[in-house]
Every structure is written in C-alpha cells, then in structure tokens.
ZAMARGU-4260 file (C-alpha; in steps of 0.2 Angstrom, whole numbers, plus 5000, padded with zeros to 4 digits):
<rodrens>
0) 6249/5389/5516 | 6247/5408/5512 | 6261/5419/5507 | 6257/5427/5523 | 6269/5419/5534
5) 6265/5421/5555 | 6277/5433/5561 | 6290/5424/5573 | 6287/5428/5591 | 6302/5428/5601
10) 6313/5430/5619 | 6300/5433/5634 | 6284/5436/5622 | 6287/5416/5616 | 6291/5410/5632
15) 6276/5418/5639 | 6265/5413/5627 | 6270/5397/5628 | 6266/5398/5649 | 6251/5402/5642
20) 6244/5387/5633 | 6252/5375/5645 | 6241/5386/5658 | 6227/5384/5646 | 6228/5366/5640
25) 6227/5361/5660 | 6213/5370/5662 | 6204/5359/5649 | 6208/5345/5660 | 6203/5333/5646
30) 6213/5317/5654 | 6198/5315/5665 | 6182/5323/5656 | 6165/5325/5664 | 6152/5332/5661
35) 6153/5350/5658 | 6139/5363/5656 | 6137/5382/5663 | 6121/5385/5676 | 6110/5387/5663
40) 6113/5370/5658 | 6121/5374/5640 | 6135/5361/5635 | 6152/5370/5637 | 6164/5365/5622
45) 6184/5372/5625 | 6192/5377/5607 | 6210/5379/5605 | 6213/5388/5589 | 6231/5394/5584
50) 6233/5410/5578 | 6241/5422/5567 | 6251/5438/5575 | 6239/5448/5561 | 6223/5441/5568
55) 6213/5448/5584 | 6208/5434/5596 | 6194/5423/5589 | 6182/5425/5604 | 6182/5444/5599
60) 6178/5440/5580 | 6159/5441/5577 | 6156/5426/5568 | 6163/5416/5583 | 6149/5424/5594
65) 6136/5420/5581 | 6142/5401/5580 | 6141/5400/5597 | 6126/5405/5597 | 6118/5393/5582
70) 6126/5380/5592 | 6119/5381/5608 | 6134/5378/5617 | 6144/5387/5628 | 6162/5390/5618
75) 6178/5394/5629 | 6191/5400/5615 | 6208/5397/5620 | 6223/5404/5607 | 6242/5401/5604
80) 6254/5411/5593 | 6261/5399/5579 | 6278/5399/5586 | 6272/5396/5604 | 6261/5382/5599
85) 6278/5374/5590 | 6288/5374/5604 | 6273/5366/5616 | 6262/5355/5604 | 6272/5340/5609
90) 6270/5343/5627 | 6252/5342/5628 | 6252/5326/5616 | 6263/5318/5630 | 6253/5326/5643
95) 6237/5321/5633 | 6230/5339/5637 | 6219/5339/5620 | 6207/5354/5623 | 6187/5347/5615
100) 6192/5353/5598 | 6206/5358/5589 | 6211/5371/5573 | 6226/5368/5565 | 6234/5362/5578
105) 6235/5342/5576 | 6240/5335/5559 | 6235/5316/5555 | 6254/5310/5559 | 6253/5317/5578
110) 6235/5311/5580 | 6240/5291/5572 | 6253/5293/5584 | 6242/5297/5597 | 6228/5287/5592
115) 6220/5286/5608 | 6220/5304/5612 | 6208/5307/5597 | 6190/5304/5591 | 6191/5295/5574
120) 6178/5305/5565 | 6175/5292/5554 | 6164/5284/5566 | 6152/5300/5566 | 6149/5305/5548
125) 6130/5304/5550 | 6133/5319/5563 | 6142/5326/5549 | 6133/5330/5534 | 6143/5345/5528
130) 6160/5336/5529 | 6153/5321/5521 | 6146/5334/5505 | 6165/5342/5509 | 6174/5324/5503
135) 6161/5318/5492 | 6166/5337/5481 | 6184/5334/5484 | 6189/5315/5487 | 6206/5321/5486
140) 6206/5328/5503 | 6199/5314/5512 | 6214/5303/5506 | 6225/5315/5511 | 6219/5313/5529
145) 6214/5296/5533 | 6225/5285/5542 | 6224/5269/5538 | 6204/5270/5538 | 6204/5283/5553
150) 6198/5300/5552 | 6207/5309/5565 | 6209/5323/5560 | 6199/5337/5545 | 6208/5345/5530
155) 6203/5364/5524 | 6198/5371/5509 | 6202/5389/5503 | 6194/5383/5488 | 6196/5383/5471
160) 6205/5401/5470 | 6220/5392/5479 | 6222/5377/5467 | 6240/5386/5462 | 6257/5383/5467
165) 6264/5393/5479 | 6279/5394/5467 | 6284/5404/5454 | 6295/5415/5443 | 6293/5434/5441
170) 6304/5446/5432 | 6302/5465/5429 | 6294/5468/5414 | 6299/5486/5414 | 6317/5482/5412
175) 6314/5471/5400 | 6306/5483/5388 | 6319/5497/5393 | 6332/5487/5385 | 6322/5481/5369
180) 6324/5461/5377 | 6313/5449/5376 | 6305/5436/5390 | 6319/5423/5391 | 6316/5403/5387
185) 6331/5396/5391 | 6345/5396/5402 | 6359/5404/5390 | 6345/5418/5387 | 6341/5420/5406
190) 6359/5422/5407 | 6361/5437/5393 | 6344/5444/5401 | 6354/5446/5420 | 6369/5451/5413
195) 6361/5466/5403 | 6354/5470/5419 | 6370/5472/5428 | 6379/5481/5416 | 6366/5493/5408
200) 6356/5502/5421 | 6341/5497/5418 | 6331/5504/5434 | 6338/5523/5425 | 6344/5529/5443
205) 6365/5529/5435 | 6370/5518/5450 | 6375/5502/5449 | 6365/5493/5461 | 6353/5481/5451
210) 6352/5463/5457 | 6351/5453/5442 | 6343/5440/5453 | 6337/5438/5471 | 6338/5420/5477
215) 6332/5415/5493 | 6346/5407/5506 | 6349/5389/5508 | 6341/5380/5522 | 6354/5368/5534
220) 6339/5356/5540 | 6334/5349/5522 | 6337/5355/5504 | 6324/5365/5500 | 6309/5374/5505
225) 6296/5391/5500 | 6305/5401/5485 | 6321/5389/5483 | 6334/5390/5471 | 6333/5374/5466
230) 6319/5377/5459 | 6328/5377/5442 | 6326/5359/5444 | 6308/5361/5432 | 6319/5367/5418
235) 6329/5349/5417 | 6312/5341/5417 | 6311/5335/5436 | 6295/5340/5445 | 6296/5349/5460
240) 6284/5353/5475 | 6292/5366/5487 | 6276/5370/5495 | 6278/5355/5506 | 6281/5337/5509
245) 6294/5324/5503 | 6302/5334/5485 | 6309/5347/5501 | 6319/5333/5504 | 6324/5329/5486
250) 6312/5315/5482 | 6304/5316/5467 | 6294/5303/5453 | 6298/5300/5437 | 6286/5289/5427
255) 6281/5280/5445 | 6300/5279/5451 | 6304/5289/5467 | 6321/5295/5467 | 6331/5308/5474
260) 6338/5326/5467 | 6356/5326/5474 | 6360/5309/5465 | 6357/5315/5448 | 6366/5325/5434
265) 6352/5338/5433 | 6355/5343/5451 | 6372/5345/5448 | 6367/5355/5431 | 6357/5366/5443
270) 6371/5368/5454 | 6385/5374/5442 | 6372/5386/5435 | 6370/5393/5452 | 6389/5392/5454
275) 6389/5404/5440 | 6377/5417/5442 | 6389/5419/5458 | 6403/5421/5451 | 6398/5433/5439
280) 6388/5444/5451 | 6372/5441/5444 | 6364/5436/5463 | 6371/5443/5478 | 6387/5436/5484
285) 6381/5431/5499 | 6365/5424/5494 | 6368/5406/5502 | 6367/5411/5519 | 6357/5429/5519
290) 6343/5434/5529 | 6341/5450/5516 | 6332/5441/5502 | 6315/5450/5507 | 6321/5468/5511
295) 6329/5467/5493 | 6315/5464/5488 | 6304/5477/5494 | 6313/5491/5492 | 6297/5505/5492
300) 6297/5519/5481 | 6297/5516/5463 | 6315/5510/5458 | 6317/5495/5459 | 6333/5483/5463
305) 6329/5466/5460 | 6327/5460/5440 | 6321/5444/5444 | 6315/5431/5458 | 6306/5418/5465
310) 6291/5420/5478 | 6272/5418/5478 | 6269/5433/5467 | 6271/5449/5460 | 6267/5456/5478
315) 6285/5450/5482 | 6291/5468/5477 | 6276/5477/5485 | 6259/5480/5490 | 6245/5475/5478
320) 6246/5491/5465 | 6261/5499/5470 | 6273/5506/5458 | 6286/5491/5462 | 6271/5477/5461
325) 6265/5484/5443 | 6281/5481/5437 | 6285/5463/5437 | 6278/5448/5429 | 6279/5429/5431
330) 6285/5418/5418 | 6289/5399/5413 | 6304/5392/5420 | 6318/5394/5404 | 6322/5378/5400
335) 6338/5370/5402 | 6351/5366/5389 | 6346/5353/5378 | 6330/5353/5386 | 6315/5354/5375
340) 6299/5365/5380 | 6290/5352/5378 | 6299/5345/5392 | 6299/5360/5405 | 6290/5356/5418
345) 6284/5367/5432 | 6282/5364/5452 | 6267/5355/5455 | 6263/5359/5472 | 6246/5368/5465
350) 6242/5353/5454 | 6244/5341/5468 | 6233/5351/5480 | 6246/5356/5493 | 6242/5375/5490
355) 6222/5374/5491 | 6221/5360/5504 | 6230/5359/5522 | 6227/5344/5532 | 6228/5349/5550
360) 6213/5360/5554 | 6200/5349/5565 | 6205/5338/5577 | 6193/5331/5591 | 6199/5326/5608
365) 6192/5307/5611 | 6188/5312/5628 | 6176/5327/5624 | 6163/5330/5636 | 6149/5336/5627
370) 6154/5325/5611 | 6136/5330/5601 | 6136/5349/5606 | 6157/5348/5599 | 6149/5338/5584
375) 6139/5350/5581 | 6151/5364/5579 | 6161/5355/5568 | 6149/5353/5557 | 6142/5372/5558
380) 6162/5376/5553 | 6162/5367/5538 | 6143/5375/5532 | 6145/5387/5518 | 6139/5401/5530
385) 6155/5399/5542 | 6166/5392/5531 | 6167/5410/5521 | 6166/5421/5536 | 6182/5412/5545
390) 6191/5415/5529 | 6187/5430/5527 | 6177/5439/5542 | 6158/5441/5548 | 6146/5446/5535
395) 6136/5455/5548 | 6150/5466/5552 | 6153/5472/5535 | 6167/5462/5528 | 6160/5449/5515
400) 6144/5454/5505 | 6131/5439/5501 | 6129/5446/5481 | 6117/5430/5477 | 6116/5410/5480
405) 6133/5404/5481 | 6141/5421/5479 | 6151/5432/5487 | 6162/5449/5487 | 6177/5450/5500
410) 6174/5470/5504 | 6186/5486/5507 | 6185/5485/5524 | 6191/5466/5524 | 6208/5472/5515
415) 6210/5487/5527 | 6209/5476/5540 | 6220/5464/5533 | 6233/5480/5531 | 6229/5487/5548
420) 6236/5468/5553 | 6216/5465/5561 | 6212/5453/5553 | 6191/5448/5560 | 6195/5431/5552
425) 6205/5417/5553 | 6209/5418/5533 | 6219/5402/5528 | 6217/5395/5548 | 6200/5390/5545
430) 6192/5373/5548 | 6181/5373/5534 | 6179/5372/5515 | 6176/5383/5502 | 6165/5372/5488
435) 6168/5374/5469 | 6150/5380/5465 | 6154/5397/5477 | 6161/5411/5469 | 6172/5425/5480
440) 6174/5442/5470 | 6187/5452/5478 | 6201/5440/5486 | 6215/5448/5481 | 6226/5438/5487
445) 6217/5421/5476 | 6216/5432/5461 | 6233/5438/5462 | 6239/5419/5463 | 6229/5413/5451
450) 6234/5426/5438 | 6253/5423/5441 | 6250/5405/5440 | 6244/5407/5419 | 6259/5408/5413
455) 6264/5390/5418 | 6249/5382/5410 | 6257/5372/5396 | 6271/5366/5410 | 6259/5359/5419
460) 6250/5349/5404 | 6269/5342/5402 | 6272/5335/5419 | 6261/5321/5413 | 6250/5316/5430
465) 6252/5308/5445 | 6265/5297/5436 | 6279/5310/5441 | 6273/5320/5457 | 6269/5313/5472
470) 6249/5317/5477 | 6246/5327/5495 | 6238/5310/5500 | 6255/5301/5499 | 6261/5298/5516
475) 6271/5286/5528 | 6270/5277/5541 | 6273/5282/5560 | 6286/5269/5559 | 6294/5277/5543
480) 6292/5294/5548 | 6304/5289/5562 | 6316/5282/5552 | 6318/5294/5538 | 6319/5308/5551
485) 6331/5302/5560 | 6340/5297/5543 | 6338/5315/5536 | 6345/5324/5554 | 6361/5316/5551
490) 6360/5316/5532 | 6356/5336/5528 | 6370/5339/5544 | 6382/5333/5535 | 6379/5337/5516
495) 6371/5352/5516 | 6387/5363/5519 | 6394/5353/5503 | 6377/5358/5493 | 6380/5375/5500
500) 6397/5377/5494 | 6394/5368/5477 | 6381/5381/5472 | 6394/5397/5475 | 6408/5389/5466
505) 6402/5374/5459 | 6407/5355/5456 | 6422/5347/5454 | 6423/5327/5450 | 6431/5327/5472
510) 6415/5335/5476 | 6403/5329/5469 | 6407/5309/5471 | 6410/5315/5489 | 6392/5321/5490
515) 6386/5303/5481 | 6397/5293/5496 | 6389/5304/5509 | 6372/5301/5502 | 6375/5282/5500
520) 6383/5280/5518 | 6369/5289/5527 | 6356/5279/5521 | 6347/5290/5507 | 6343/5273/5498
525) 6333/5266/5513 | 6324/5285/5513 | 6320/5282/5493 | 6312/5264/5498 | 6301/5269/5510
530) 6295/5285/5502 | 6293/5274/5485 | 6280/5260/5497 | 6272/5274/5503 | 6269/5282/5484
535) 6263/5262/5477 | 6252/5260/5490 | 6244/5278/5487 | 6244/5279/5470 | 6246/5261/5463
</rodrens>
C-alpha cells in the first residue's frame, strides 16, 4: 500500500456512490452471462476498477483507450471510491454481481470464499504468458495468492523500488545539530535526545512548543496498524510487520514459534516506556486517542514542531523538498536496555514483500462472457508496456519517457499531476507488474522509500529469515479466518482500553495479570494455533 492513503468519502457522497456501484454491478448482469458484443461485433468486456479520490476516471485515462484498442474488445469501465467499494463489496459477493474483471476489488480470501463466482486462472496460464514470466520472476507472489492450488485471483508488483517497509523512524536532524547531540542508539539516549528537545528550544522560535515525539493513536479494533507506537517492539528483538497481516494483531515468530505480543515482557517493556514519555510530556498528552497526529506533523513553513516520529518517510513533515521535509532523517530503532545491536531488529514488512507486492488486483468473474477477449486484457495489463503506464500515466501523453530497452523516466508533468490530485494513472492500483530488469528514474515516491529505508540495513541482516517473520504468502483458511475474527472482535473490545491506558500510565502487577486473564479467557491461545498451522504449512 502507498503512503497515499484514499481520502475517506463520507455522508451523501458515500451513500451515493455507493447507489452507484450497486446500479453498476446490476447492469453487469453476470449471474446470467451471454453473449455480449457491440453491432460491429467487437467482444464487450465490463471492468470494475476501484479508485483513488486523486485519480480521474480510468475510461478518461489514455492508456485505457489505447488497451482497448490493442485488445479488440469493447471495454465498459465502471469505478467505485475506495470507501464505497468497502461498505458494498459484500453485497455483490452475495449477490454474485461480479462485473467480467475485477482491479483491486477481490482479494483471494473473498474469492475461496466464493469459489464459484470466480475463474481460477490457473486453468488459463497458456493465455497468459506475461503472468506466467510475472511468477516465474517472483515465485513469491504466486504463493502469496494461490488457494490451495487455485488462482483466483492476481497479485501486483510496483516493482523492485517498493521492496521497503512502509515503516520507519525519522528524526530532525537540524535539532540534532543545533544542540551538539548525536543520533541516539538506545532507549536511555532517545530519552536524553526528547527531553533536550522540550526544554531547549531547539526549533529557535523562544516558545515552548516542540513535541519531542509524535506518535500516532491507538486503534480500538486490533493493536496495531500503519506508524504504530508499538513499533518499539524491534528494539527488544521481536519482529514486526505493521504494513499488514497477522503481527497487527500481535502475532509474531521467533525461531519458527508464533506467538503473541501482549503475553510477553518485551510488550510490557514497550508499554512502561510509552507510559513515560507521557508522563513526562515528551508526546502529546492525548496522543492515545488523537486524530491530530498528521496536522502536527505538517505544520508548513519552516519551523518545525515535531523532533521525532514514525511514518513512511521524511515526507511526513512535508512535500518532497520543502523546508520541513529537508530537515528530518530516518534512523535504526534505538535498542532497548539490555539489548544488543546486534539484536535490534527492524519491521520486516519490506523484506517479507508486503510493501512491493498486493495480492488483490485481478479477479475474473467465472461467468464472463467473452472469456478470451477478458483473457486477453489481462494479459495486455501485465505486459511491460501497460504495466508502466497504469503506474505511472500514458507515455503518449507525456507522462513517462521510454529512455531505452527496459527504461524509463517518471516526467514533471507526472508529479504535477500527482500534486494537482489528477492522477492519469492508476499508480499502486494497478493490475500488473513491474519486472526487476526495468528501471524507473524519477519516482519519487520509490526513491524517497528506498533512501529512508538504508539506514535499517544491518536490522534487517539481524532478523535472521523467515525463521522469525511470517512470509506474505502465510495465510488461513476460510474456516480460521472465521474463527480468529470472531475471536479477535471480542478479544480487542475488551482489551484494548486496558492496553490504551497501560501506555499513558503504565503497568502495575493488577494490570498487567488482568490483561494475561483476559487474553487467556478469550481465546488468544486458539488464535496462536491456528496462525502457527497456517505459518508450518507455508514455510515448513
């Protein structure tokens, strides 16, 4: 997922848009498919595509005319919003109102689900041939789709640019220099470093209203997600992976043993130093529960506020550039006490390919009409030519430069549309890949990633392997899923307001073997079993 986040739609705009699709999806009429071609006789293929609010509709983008084209098919594009799409996806799996094809609308847990609603694109590989050259390049992200031996859905590839966490550690730089302190490397010199910037001015502007650090708030539905404070976790040697999957649960692996967060020591490490930061001011008082984490932030101009944070990267304070951006830098996770650095680990989200890949960008309804023309397309998508242009706009139109074989330069008007929030491109929406042997100059948003992600390098080497993260390809089965959700809606319910209040004042022994009988007696054990079949049967 990019740090670009789609823009919540809500009230009447939602609930229209919403009508919509459900209008939409109707008229694909795909529970009773025949077949469908325009006067002329040309194939006609319906697309549902789900947006970004930054993008202008697809049908309107001119590599989406040229694909059409190349195809030989009539294409009938139909869009949905990102929160419309949430609140309706189910709806039209119960319906079984699946439009011909399908980007980033169906991941491979609502298509095994729904088996029979969907073509298992295993059995058409010979159609194929840039999807098979796709997983025969990267093996990885055909297990990380495959159900049990079906294909019913294809992953995307923003290539090898993306093969970062999404995770990490910034601090300004400036301040650092100002007051003659070095980049800290533990927690007791983290703490000097925050508490210098409270009490000596270091933004020069005489008032006191640095945040030594920002933290991002708590969420009530699990225990942790994008930016989390918990996050602190990698400097007691556990691994996280807060881009996605199971470790937002608390899950984790060490040396092939799942486990869980909140039943360890180290989370409750993590917690007291939290507790702490609070109550000594060094984060904002109300940081738990705040919906101001980003405007802290980005606070324009060129003081800055905030001394250090978690996010995607140093674009957290500011456009690629600006006076804010220039003046932060990422750095390793300080280790905790009695934690060596050789023993620092750092989230592995990027390692495990949770940051380059996404597994929910082409899905085939089994009831397609024109099953070869919709074959077809597919494989036109996941061609070098379109893979490129739907991650970055049409190269006739100006916004990607072919520079030579294999390369390719993302050009100015590209980023001012991309500021102008027109996006001609679908960017990280794509159904496609981007192959190692291509080279993209001028995608800032990959080179800004990338570059953040250096300083984690020997972090990484220490994680050891797959022995202690969980792959992207670990998953469950429709039958777990169900139980460990229904396990977790009552389990985060009721311990996430104890987390949340152990992390502004901190544990006591009452608290913290309350938590541990709350864990035990809503069933986290059963959770751990399943997720540890599901990690032996993937990676043993």
């Amino acid at each position: 997922m990019d740090k670009g986040v789609s823009k919540v739609i809500t009230g009447v705009a939602a609930v229209g848009a919403a009508s919509m699709l459900l209008t939409a999806l109707a008229a694909c009429g795909q529970g009773t498919a025949t077949n469908k071609t325009t006067a002329d006789g040309k194939p006609i293929v319906t697309i549902l595509v789900v947006q970004n609010t930054n993008q202008i509709p697809i049908k309107d983008m001119t590599w989406a005319k040229d694909l059409e084209k190349e195809s030989g098919a009539k294409i009938e594009w139909k869009t949905v919003l990102d929160t419309a799409w949430g609140q309706q996806k189910n709806a039209s799996l119960a319906a079984n109102d699946i439009a011909d094809l399908n980007i980033r609308a169906y991941n491979p847990n609502d298509a095994a689900q729904n088996s029979a609603a969907f073509e298992d694109l295993n059995q058409d590989m010979d159609k194929l041939p840039n999807v098979a050259e796709f997983f025969k390049e990267q093996p990885v992200a055909k297990k990380f789709v495959e159900v049990d031996g079906k294909l019913y859905t294809l992953p995307s590839s923003r290539g090898k640019g993306f093969s970062a966490s999404g995770q990490h550690m910034m601090i300004n730089k400036q301040w650092l220099d100002k007051l003659g302190l070095d980049v800290p490397t533990t927690w007791d010199e983290l703490t000097k470093v925050l508490e210098a910037f409270k009490t000596q001015d270091p933004n020069g502007n005489g008032k006191a209203d640095e945040i030594p650090m920002n933290l991002s708030a708590l969420p009530t539905d699990t225990l942790a997600g994008w930016y989390s404070p918990f996050l602190f976790l990698n400097s007691t040697g556990i691994v996280t992976q807060y881009n996605g999957g199971p470790t937002q649960q608390g899950f984790y692996v060490k040396d092939g043993k799942v486990g869980n967060v909140m039943q360890t020591e180290q989370f409750r490490e993590v917690l007291d130093y939290l507790a702490m930061f609070t109550k000594e001011g060094l984060v904002p008082k109300d940081w738990v529960t705040s919906d101001k984490y980003d405007a802290r932030n980005q606070v324009g101009g060129d003081t800055a506020q905030v001394g250090a944070v978690f996010n995607w990267d140093t674009t957290a304070f500011g456009d690629a550039g600006s006076a804010l951006e220039q003046q932060y830098i990422s750095i390793p996770v300080p280790s905790a006490p009695g934690v060596s650095a050789d023993e620092t680990v750092w989230d592995a989200s990027g390692i495990a390919g949770a940051n380059e890949f996404e597994d929910y960008h082409m899905a085939m309804s089994s009831n397609a009409a024109n099953k070869d023309a919709a074959l077809k397309i597919i494989n036109l998508l996941y061609s070098e030519k379109y893979s490129l242009q739907q991650m970055y706009g049409s190269i006739t139109d100006g916004f990607l430069k072919k520079t030579g074989d294999h390369s390719y330069e993302v050009t100015e008007k590209a980023v001012e549309a991309n500021n102008a929030q027109k996006n001609e491109a679908l960017n990280d929406r794509l159904a496609g890949w981007i192959s190692d042997k291509v080279t993209v100059v001028g995608d800032r948003n990959a080179d800004s990633v990338s570059s953040v992600d250096e300083a984690y390098k020997q972090q990484y080497e220490n994680i050891g392997g797959e022995k202690n993260y969980f792959p992207i390809y670990v998953r469950l089965s429709a039958d777990d899923q169900t139980t460990v959700a229904n396990n977790n809606t009552a389990l985060f319910t009721t311990v996430m307001p104890l987390i949340a209040k152990m992390a502004q004042t901190g544990t006591t022994d009452d608290s913290w073997n309350n938590l541990q009988s709350q864990l035990e007696t809503l069933n986290l054990q059963q959770n751990i079993d399943i997720w540890q079949k599901a990690y032996d049967k993937a990676v043993k």
